[in-house]
Short mmCIF file of the C-alpha atoms (twelve columns), coordinates in Angstrom:
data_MODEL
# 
_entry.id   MODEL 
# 
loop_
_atom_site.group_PDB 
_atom_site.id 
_atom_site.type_symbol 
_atom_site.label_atom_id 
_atom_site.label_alt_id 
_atom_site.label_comp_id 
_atom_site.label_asym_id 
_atom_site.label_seq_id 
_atom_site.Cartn_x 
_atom_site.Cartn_y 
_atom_site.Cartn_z 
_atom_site.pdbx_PDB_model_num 
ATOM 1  C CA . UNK A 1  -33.372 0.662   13.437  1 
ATOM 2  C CA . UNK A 2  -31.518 -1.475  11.316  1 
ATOM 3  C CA . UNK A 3  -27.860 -0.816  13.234  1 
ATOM 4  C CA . UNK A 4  -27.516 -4.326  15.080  1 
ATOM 5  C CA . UNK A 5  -26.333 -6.065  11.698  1 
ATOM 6  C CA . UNK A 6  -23.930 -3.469  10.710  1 
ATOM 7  C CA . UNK A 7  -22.400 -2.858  14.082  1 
ATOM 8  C CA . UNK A 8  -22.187 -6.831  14.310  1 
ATOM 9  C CA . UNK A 9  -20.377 -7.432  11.057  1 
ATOM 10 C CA . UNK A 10 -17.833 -4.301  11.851  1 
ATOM 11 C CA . UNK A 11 -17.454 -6.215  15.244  1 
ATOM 12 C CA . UNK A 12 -16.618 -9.342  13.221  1 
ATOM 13 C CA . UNK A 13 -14.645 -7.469  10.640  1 
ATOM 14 C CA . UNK A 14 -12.419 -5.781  13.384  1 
ATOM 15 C CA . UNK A 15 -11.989 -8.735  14.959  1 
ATOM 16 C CA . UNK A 16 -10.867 -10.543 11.704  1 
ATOM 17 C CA . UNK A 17 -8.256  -7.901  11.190  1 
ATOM 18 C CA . UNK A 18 -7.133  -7.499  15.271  1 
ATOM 19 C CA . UNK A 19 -6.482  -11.603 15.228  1 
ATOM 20 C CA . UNK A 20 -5.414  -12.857 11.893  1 
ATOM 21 C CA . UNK A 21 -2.108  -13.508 11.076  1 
ATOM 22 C CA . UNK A 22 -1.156  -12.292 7.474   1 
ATOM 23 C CA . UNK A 23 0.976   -14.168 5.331   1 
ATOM 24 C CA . UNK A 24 4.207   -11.962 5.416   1 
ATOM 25 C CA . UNK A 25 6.553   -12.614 2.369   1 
ATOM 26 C CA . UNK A 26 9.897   -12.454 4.196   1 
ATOM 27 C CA . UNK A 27 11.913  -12.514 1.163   1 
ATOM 28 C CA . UNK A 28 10.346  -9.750  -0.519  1 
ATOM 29 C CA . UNK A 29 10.834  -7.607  2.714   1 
ATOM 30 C CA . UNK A 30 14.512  -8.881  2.772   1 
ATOM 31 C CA . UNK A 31 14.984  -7.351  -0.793  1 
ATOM 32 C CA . UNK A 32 13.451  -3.888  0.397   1 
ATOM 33 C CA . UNK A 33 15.180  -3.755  3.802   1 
ATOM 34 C CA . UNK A 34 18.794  -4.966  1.479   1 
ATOM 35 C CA . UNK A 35 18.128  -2.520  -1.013  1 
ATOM 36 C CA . UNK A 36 18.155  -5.071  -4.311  1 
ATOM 37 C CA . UNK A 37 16.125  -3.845  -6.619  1 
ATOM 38 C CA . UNK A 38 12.506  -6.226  -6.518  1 
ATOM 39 C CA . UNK A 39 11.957  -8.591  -10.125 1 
ATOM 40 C CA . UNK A 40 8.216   -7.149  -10.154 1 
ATOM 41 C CA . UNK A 41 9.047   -4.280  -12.393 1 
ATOM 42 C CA . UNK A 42 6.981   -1.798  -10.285 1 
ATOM 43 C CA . UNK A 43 10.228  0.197   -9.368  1 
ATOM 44 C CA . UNK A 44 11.054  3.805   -8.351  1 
ATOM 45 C CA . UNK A 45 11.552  4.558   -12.067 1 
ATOM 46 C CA . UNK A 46 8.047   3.955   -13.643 1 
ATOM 47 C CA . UNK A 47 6.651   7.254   -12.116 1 
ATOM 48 C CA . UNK A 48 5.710   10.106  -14.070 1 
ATOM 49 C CA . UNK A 49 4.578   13.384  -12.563 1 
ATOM 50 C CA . UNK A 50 1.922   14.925  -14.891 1 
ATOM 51 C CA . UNK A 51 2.987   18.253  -13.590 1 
ATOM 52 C CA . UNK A 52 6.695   18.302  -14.035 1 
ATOM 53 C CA . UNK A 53 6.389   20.436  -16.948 1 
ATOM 54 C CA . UNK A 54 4.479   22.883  -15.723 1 
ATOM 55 C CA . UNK A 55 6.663   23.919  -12.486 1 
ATOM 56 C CA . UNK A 56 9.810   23.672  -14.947 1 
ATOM 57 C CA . UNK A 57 8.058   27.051  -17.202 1 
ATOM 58 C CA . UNK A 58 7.183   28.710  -14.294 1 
ATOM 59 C CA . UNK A 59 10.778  28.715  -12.753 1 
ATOM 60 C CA . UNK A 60 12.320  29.919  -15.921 1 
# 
């Protein structure tokens, strides 16, 4: 009991995501695709692995 609402808004959900069209930002894929690095600031470089460290001791 109880299904027919959530199987109807997954229905409308699914159908949301099968027929919209998202907003693509062309340029930004442009960048990516060229290479350039993007003006966001969320580059390559502003990883840190917790764990580098460790493996570094244990190969010594």
């Amino acid at each position: 009991m109880g299904r027919g609402r959530a199987k109807a808004k997954q229905t409308k959900v699914a159908r949301e995501l099968k027929y919209s069209t998202p907003q693509t930002d062309l340029e930004a894929l442009q960048r990516e695709l060229s290479g350039q690095p993007s003006d966001d600031g969320n580059g390559d470089d502003s990883f840190v692995d917790p764990y580098d460290d460790e493996y570094e001791e244990r190969r010594r």
